[in-house]
C-alpha positions in Angstrom: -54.2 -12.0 45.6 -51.8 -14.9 47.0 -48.4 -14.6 45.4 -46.7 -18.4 45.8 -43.3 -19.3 44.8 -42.5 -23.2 44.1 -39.2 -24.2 43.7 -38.5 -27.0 41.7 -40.8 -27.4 38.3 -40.4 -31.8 38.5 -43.8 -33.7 39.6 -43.7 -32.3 42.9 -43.6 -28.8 42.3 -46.2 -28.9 39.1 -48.4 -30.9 41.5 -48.5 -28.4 44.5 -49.3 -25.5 42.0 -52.0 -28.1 40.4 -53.0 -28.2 44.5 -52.7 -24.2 44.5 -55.1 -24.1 41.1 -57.8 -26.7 42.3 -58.4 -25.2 45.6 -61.1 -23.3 46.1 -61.0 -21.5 49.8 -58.4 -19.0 48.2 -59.9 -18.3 44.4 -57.3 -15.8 43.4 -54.3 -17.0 44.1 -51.1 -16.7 41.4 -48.0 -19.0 41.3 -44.8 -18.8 40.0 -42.9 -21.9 39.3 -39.4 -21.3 39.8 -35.9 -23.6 38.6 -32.4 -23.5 38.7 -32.4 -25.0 35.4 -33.9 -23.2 32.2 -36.2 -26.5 31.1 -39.0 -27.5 33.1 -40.0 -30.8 34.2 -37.3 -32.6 36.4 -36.6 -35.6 36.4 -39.4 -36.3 33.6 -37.0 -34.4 31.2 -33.7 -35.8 33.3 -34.4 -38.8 35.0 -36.7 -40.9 33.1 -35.0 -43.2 30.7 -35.2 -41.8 27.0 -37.3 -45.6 26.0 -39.7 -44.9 28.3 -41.8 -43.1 26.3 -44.9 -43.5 28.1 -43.9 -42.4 31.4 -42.0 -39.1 29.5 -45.2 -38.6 28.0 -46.3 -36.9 31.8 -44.8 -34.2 30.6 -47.8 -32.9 28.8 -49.8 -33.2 32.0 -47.6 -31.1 33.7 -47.2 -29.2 30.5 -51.0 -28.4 31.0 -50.2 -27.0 34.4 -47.3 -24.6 33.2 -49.5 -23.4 30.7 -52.4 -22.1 33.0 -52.5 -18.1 32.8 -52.7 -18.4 36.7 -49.4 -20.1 36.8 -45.8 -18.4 35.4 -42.6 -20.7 34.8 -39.0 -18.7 35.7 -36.7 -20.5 34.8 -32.7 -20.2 35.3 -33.1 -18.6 38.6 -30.9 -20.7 41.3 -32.1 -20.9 45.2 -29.7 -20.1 47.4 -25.7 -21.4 47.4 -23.4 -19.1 45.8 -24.4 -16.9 43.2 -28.2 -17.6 43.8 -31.2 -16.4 45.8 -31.6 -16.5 49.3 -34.4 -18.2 51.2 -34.2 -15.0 53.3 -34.6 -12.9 49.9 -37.1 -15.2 48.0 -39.2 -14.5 51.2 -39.0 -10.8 50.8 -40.8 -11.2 47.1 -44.2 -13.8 48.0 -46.3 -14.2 50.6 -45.4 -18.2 50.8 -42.4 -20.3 49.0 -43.1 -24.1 48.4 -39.7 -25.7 48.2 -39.7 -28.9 46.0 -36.4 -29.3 45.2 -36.1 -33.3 45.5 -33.1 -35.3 46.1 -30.3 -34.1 44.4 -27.5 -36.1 45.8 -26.7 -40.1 45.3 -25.7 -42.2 48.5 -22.0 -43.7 48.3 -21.1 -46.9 48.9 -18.2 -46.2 52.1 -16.2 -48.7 50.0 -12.0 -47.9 49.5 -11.7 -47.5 45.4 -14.9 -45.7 45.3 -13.1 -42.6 43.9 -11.1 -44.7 40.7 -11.4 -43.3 37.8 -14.0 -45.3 35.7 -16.2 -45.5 39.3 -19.6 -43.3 38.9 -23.1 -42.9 40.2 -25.5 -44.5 38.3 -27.2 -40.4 38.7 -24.4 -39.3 36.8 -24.9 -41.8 33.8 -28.7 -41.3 34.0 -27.6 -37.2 33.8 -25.3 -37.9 31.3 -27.7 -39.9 28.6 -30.7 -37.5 29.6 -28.5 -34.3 28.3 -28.3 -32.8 32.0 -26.3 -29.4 31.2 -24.2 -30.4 34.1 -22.8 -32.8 32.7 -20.1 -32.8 30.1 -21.7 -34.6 26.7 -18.6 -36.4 26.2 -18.3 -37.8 30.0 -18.9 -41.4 29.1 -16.4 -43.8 26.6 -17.8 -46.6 27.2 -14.5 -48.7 26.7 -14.8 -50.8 29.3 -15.9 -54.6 28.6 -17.3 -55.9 31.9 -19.8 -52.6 33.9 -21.2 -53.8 37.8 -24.2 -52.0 38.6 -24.6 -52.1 42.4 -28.6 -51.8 43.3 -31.2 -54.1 42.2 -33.7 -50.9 42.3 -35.2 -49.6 39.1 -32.7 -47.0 38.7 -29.8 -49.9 38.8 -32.5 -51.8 35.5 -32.5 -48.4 33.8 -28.8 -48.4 33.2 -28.3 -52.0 32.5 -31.3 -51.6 30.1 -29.3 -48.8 27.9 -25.6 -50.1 28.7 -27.1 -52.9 27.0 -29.4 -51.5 24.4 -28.2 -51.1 20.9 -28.1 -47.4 20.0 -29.8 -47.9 16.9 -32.8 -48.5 18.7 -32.5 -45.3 20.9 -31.7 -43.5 17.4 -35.7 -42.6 17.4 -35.4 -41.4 20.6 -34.1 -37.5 22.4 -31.3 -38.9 23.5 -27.8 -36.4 22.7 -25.6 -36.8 19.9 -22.6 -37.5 22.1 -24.4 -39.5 24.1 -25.6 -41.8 21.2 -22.4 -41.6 19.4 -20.8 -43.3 22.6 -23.4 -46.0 22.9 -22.9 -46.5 19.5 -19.2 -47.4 19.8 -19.5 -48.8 23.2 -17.5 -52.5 23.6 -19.5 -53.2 27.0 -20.3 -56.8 26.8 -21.4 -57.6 30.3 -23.4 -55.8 32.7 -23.9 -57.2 36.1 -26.5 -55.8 38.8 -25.4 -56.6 42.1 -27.3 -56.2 45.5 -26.4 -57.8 49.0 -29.6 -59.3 49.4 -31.7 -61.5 47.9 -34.8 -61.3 45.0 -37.4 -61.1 47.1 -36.0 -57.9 49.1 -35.3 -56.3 45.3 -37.1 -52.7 44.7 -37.6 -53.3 40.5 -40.6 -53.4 39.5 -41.9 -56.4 37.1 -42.1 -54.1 34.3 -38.9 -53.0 34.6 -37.5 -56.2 34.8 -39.5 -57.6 31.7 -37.9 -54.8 29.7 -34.5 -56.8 30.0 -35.8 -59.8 29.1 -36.9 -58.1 25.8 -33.8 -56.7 24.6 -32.5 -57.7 21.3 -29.0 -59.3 21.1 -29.4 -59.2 25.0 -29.1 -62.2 27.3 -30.4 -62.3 30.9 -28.5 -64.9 33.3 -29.4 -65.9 36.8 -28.1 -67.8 38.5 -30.8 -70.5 40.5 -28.3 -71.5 43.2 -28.5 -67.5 44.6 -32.2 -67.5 44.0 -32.5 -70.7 45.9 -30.9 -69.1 49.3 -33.7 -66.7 49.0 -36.4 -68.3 51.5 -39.1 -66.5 50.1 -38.2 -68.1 46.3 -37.4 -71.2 48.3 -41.3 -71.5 49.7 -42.9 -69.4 46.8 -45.6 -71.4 46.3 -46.6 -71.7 50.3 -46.4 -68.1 51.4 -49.0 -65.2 50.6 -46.2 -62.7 49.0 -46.8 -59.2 47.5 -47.8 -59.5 44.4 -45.0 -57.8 42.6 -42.3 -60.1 44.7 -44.3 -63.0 42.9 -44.3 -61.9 39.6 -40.2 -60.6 39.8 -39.5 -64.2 41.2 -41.5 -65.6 38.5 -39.5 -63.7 36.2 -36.4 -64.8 38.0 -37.4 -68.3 37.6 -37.6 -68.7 34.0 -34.6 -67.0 33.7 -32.3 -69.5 35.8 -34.2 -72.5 33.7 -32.5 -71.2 30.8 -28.9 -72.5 29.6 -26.3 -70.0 29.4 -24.2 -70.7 26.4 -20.6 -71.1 26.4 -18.2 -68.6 27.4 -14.7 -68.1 26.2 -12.3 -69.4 28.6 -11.4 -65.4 30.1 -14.6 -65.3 31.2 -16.1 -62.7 29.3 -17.2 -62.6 25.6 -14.7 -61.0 22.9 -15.7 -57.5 21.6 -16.8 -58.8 18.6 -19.3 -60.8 20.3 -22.7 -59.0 19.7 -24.6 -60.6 22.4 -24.7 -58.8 25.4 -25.2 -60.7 28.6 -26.9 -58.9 31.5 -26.1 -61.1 35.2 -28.4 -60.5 37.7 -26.3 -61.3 40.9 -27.6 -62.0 44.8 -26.4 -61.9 48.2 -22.7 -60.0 46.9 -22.1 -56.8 49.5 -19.5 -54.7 47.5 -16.4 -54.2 50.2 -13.9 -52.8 47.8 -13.1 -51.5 44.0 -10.3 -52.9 43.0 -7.5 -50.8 41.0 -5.2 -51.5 38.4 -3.2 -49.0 35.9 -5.1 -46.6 37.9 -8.6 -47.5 37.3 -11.4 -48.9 38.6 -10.3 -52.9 37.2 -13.2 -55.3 39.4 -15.4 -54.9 42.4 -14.8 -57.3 45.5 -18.3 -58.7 47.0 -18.4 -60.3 50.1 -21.2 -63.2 50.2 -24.3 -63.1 52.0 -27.1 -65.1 53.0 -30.0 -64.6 54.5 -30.2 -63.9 58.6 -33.3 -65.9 59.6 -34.6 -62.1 60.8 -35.1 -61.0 57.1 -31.9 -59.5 56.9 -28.6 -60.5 55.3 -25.0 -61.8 57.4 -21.6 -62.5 55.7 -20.5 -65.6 54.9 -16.8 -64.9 55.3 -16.8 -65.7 51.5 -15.8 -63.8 48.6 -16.2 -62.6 45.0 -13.6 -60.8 42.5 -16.2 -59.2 39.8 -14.4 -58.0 36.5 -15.2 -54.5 36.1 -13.6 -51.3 33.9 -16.8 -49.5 34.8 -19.2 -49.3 38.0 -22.1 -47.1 38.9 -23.3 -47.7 41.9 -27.2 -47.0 42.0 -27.8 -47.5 46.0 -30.0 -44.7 46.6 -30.7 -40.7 46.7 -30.6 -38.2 49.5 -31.5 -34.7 50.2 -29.3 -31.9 50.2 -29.1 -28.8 52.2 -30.5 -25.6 51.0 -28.2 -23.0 52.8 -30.6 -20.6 54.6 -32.7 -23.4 55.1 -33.1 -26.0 58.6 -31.7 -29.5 57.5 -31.8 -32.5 58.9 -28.9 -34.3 58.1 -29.6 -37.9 59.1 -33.1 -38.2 57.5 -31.4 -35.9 54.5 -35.0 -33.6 54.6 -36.3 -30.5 55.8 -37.9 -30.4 59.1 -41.7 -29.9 58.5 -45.2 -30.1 60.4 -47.5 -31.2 57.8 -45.9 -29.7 55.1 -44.7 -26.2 57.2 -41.2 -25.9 57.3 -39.9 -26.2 61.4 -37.6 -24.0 62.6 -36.1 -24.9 66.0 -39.1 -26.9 66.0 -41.8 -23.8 65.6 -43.4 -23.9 62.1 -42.3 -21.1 59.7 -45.5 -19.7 58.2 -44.7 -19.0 54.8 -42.4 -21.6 54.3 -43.2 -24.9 53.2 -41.9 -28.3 51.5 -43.5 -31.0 49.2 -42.2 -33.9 47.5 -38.5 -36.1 48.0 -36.9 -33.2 50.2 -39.9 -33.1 52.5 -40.4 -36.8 52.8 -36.9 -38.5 51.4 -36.8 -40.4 48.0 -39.8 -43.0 48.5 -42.7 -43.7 45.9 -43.2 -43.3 42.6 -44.5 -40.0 40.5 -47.6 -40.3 41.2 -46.7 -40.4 45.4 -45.9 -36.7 44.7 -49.6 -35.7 44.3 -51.1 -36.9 47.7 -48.2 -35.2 48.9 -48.6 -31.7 47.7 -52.0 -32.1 48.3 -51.3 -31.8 52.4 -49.0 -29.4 51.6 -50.9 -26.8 50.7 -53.5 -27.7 52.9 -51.4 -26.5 55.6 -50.6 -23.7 53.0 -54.2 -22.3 52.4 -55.1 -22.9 56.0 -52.2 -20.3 56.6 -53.3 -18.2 54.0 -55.2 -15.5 56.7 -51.7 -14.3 58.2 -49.9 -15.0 54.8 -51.9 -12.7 52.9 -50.8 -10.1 55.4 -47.6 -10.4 55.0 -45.9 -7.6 52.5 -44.7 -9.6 48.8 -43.9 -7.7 45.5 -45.9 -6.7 42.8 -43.9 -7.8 40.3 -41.0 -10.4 41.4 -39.9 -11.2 38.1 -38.8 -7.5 37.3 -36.8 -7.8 41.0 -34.7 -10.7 40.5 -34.4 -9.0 36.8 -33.1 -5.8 39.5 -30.9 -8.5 41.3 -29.0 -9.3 38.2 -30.8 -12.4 37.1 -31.8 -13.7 33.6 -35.2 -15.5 34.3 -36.2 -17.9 31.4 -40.0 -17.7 31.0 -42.6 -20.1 29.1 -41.6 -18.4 25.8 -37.9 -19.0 26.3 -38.7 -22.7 27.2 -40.9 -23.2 24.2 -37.7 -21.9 22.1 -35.7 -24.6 23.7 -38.6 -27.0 22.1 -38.2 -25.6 18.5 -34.4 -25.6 18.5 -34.6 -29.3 19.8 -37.4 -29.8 17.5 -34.6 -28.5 14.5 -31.8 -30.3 15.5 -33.3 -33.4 15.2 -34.1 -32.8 12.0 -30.9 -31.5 11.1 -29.7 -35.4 12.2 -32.4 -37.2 10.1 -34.2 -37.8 13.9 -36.7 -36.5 16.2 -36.3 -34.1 18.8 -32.7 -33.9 20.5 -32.1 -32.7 23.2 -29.2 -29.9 24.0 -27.3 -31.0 26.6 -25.2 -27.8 27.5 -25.6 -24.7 29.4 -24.7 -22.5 26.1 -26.5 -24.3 23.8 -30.1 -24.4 25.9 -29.5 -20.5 27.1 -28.9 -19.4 23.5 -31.8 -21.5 22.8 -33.7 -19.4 25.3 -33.1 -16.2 23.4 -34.0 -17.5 20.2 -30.0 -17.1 18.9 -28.7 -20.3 15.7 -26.9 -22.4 17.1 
């Protein structure tokens, strides 16, 4: 028998123990599915935005996975840092460890201001309205009037989408009772996304960026004389673009034909104003946030235009952008996993095919799949093709693996190590507590959004 350890239970990690389950060199093999938090899924259950109910509907693919008798989930069991496992000790336990641990941190912007009060990566919002336990439930007011999102990715939509979004239609949703409350009473009537270049360098999708268009009480505004300084919108019709470049600028298009309506004179509408305007701004570099009463009060752009080398160059103009909230949505990158190699510039783990490199020799028995192995590119599905090559290398391994010495029952050792693993059954109390307070507040399933709440969950305890 092949005992494998994953780390991480989002897409990547289900998909390499799908990998571990399809393949056939290897027919006995058994896999446990390990996570620091006591929920599986990732950033299915975390990351995905709580409308987009189709793509959170993966979950019962990966679900299927979990489920196999082949496969075990242990949760609440943290890989190395301080109070957690060691790669050194995990090793000790199977005869291979997949590490799928993702992308965990959010790049900065290298701006001054960045640290204000009311300045936050758009991570933490997305944390925050998908009930991460690490985040407090009550971490977002919403008082501000004006928000800046900086990114023009689909991470930098989501967030306009629900900053915008009326929280009565995210009532039928999981989204947490704080998290709804605030939305509820939020007085944000502008959202801008910002990005320093142009639309047709913009990483949205056209779905995404439909799902603006189709908010109620919501009002998209583009500007056409920033869409015209993009050469690509510019020569549209005469230049064989990606196809999703050509719908977005499509999209763009009708947008800018449409009349904004007046504005009161201070530049933003009054809080009784139920329209919400969503700007979707081009060529603005963010340079500083500026501070008044000791918060975050405006972002400073400088303007860009296009290079002639499909890049962007200052103008030596500038832009003051009203702002009591920003979350800047510019990007993810790895972090280190003490007792793991790291490369810091590339934020990933050295690997050959999959194998983890140590001093550039491959580590047989250690391995990586998904954003930590590769850095935070493609979609959910890019996960699959990826844990596919993975354990390739894995199974190809699997002669000297197999050799190695691994425990016959690592559960009951990190049990000896002081641990408090939360199995399948403890997740699928999580589900029916959920499933109960929901009801409890006239709605579907909500979700917990606290480290006491889901671990009390786990062991089956009232809340």
């Amino acid at each position: 028998m092949l005992r494998v350890a994953v780390v991480g239970s989002g897409p990547s990690g289900v998909y390499t123990a799908q990998a571990l389950l399809n393949q056939s060199l290897v027919p006995d093999v058994r896999v446990h599915v390990l996570d620091r938090l006591p929920t599986p899924y990732g950033l299915v259950r975390y990351g995905v935005a709580p409308d987009h109910e189709k793509i959170k509907s993966l979950q019962n693919s990966l679900r299927a996975v979990l489920e196999d008798e082949r496969v075990t989930f242990v949760g609440h069991v943290q890989i190395g840092g301080t109070g957690g496992v060691s790669p050194a000790r995990l090793a000790e336990l199977y005869h291979a460890v997949v590490y799928c641990v993702g992308a965990a941190a959010d790049r900065p912007l290298a701006v001054p201001g960045e640290d204000l009060p009311g300045s936050y990566s758009a991570t933490r919002f997305v944390s925050w309205y998908s009930a991460h336990p690490d985040i407090a439930p009550d971490g977002f007011a919403l008082q501000a009037r004006s928000a800046v999102v900086i990114g023009v990715g689909n991470v930098a939509v989501d967030v306009a989408r629900i900053l915008a979004r009326g929280a009565d239609e995210l009532r039928a949703t999981d989204v947490p009772r704080a998290a709804l409350g605030a939305l509820a009473g939020s007085r944000v009537r502008e959202v801008h996304i910002a990005g320093r270049r142009g639309p047709s360098q913009a990483r949205f999708t056209t779905k995404e960026l439909r799902e603006l268009g189709a908010l109620p009480g919501a009002r998209i505004v583009v500007d056409p004389a920033e869409l015209a300084m993009d050469p690509s919108y510019a020569a549209q019709e005469g230049l064989p673009l990606p196809a999703v470049v050509r719908r977005n600028l499509e999209v763009l298009r009708g947008w800018s034909a449409e009349a904004e309506p007046a504005v009161p004179v201070h530049g933003h509408p009054a809080a009784s104003d139920a329209v919400r305007r969503i700007r979707l701004r081009f060529f603005l570099r963010p340079v500083e946030l500026l501070e008044r009463g000791g918060r975050v009060a405006g972002v400073r752009f400088a303007r860009t235009a296009p290079d002639g080398a499909g890049g962007v160059q200052d103008t030596g103009g500038y832009e003051d952008v009203e702002a009591q909230l920003v979350l800047r949505a510019v990007g993810y990158r790895g972090v280190e996993l003490p007792g793991l190699p790291f490369d810091p510039v590339r934020g990933t783990v050295p690997h050959a095919a999959g194998r983890v490199l140590r001093d550039g020799v491959p580590s047989h028995g250690e391995y990586v799949a998904g954003w930590i192995k590769r850095g935070p590119t493609g979609v959910i599905g890019s996960n699959r093709s990826c844990a596919k090559e993975t354990v390739a290398s894995l199974i190809e391994d699997a002669p000297l693996l197999a050799r190695r010495p691994a425990a016959e029952d690592p559960l009951a050792v990190l049990r000896a190590w002081g641990l408090r693993p939360v199995e399948w059954d403890g997740w699928l109390s999580i589900e029916r507590a959920e499933a109960a307070l929901g009801r409890s507040l006239g709605r579907g399933p909500v979700k917990i959004p606290d480290w006491p709440g889901l671990l009390a969950a786990a062991r089956g305890e009232e809340g």
